[in-house]
PLY file of the C-alpha trace (Angstrom):
ply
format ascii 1.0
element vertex 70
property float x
property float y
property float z
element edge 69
property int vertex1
property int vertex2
end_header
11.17 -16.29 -10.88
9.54 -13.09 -11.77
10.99 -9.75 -12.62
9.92 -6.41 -12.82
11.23 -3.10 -13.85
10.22 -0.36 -11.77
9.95 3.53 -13.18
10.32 6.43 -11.26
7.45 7.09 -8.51
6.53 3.50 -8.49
5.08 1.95 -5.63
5.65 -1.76 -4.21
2.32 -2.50 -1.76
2.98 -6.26 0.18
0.49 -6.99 2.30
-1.63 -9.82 3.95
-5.16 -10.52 2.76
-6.53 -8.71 6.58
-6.29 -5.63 4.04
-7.49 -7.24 0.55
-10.82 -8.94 2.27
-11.54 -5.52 3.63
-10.31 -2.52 1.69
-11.06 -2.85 -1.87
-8.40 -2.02 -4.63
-10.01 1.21 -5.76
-9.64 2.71 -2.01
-6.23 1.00 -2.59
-4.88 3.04 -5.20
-6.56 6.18 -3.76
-5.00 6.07 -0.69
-1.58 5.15 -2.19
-1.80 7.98 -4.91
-2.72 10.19 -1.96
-0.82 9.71 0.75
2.28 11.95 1.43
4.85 8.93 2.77
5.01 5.45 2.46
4.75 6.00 6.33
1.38 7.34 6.05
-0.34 5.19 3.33
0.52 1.95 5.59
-1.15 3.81 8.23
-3.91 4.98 6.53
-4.77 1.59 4.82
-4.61 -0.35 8.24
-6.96 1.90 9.52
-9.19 1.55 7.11
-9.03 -2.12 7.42
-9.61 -2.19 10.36
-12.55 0.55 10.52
-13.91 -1.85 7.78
-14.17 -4.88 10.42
-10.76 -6.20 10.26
-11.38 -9.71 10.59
-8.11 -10.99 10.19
-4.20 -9.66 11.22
-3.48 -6.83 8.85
0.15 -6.19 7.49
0.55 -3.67 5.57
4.43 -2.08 3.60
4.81 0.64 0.97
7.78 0.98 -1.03
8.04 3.92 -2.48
10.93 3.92 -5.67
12.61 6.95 -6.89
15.42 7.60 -9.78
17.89 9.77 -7.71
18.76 13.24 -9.59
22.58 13.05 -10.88
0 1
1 2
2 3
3 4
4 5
5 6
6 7
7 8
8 9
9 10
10 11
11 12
12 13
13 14
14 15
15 16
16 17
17 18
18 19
19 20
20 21
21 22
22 23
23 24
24 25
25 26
26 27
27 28
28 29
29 30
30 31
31 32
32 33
33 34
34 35
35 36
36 37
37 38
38 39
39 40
40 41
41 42
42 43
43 44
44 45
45 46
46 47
47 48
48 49
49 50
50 51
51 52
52 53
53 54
54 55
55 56
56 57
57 58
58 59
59 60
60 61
61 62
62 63
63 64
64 65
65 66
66 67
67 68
68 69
């Protein structure tokens, strides 16, 4: 089993390789660093997938992680 500690603003991307064959990780991180929801990057990167060709199913969900204020 693996663990990892997550800071504030991290992000958790799971996704199916219908986005890895056809986005690669530098329009990746852009889009994540970007986007203004988790909503919207999942959008965003399926689309591009998809514009890419999208040979295969694409699945695509952004978890976004924030330290609450106290």
């Amino acid at each position: 089993m693996s663990v990892s500690r997550l800071a504030d603003e991290d992000q958790l991307l799971l996704c199916t390789d219908g986005l890895t064959d056809m986005v690669d990780d530098v329009d990746i991180l852009l889009i994540l660093k970007s986007a203004r929801s988790a909503k919207s990057a999942c959008h965003k990167l399926v689309d591009l997938a998809l514009k890419n060709g999208g040979r295969d199913n694409v699945t695509v969900i952004v978890a976004r992680y924030s330290i609450p204020e106290i």
